[in-house]
C-alpha positions as a Markdown table, in Angstrom:
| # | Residue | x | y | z |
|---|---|---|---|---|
| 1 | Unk | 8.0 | 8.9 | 9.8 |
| 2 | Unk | 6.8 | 12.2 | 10.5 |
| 3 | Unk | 4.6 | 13.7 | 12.7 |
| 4 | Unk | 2.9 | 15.9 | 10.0 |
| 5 | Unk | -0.3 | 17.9 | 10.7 |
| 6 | Unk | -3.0 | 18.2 | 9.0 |
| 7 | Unk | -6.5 | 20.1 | 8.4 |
| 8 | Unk | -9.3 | 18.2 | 7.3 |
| 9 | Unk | -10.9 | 20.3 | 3.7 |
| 10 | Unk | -13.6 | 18.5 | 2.4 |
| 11 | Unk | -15.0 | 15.2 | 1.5 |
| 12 | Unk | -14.7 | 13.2 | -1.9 |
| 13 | Unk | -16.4 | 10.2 | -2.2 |
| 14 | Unk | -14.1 | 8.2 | -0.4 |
| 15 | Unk | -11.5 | 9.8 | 0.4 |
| 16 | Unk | -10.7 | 13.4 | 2.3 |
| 17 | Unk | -8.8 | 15.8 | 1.2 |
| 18 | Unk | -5.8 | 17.2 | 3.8 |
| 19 | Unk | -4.1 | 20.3 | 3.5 |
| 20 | Unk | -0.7 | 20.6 | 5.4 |
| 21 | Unk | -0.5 | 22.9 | 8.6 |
| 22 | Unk | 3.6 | 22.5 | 9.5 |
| 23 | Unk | 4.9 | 23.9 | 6.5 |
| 24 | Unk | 3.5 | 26.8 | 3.9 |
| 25 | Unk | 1.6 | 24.0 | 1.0 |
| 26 | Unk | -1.2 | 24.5 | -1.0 |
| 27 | Unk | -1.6 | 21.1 | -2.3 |
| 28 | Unk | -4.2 | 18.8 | -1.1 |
| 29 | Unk | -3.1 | 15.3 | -0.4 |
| 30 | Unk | -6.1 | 13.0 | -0.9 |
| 31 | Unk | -6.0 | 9.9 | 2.2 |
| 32 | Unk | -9.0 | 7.0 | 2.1 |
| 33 | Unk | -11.7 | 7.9 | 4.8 |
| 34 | Unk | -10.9 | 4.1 | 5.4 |
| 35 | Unk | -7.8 | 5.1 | 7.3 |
| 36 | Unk | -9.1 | 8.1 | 9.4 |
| 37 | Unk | -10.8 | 8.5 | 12.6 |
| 38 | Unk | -14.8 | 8.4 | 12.3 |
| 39 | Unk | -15.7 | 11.3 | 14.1 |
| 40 | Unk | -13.3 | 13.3 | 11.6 |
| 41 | Unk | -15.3 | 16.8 | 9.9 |
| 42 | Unk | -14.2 | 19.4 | 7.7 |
| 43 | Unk | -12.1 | 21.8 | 9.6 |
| 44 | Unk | -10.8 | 18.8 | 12.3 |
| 45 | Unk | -6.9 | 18.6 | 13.2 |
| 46 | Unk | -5.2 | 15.9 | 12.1 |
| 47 | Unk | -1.8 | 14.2 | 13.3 |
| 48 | Unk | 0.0 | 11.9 | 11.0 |
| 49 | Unk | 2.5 | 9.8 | 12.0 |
| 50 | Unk | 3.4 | 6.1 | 10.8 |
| 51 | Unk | 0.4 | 6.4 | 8.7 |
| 52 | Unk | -1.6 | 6.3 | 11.8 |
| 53 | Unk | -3.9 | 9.9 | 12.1 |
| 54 | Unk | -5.7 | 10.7 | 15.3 |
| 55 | Unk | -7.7 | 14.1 | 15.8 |
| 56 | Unk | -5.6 | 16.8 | 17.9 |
| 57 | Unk | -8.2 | 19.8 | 17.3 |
């Protein structure tokens, strides 16, 4: 499943917010800080793929 890419928008509690960056979206998709890299930051590149996300930028 995938790869999707992702930038990293802000912070909520527990969870971050991601907006898409390979394809024209809007919409936030909310994923549990849990599950993320720890060194992530508002602004950071995100790669998705198999539900795994590793920072690419």
């Amino acid at each position: 499943m995938g790869p999707w890419y992702y930038e990293v928008v802000s912070f909520d509690g527990d969870y971050v917010n991601l907006r898409r960056t390979d394809i024209e979206s809007d919409e936030l998709n909310p994923v549990a800080l849990a599950l993320l890299p720890p060194e992530i930051e508002v602004g950071s590149k995100i790669k998705c793929e198999y539900f795994q996300y590793e920072i690419i930028g």
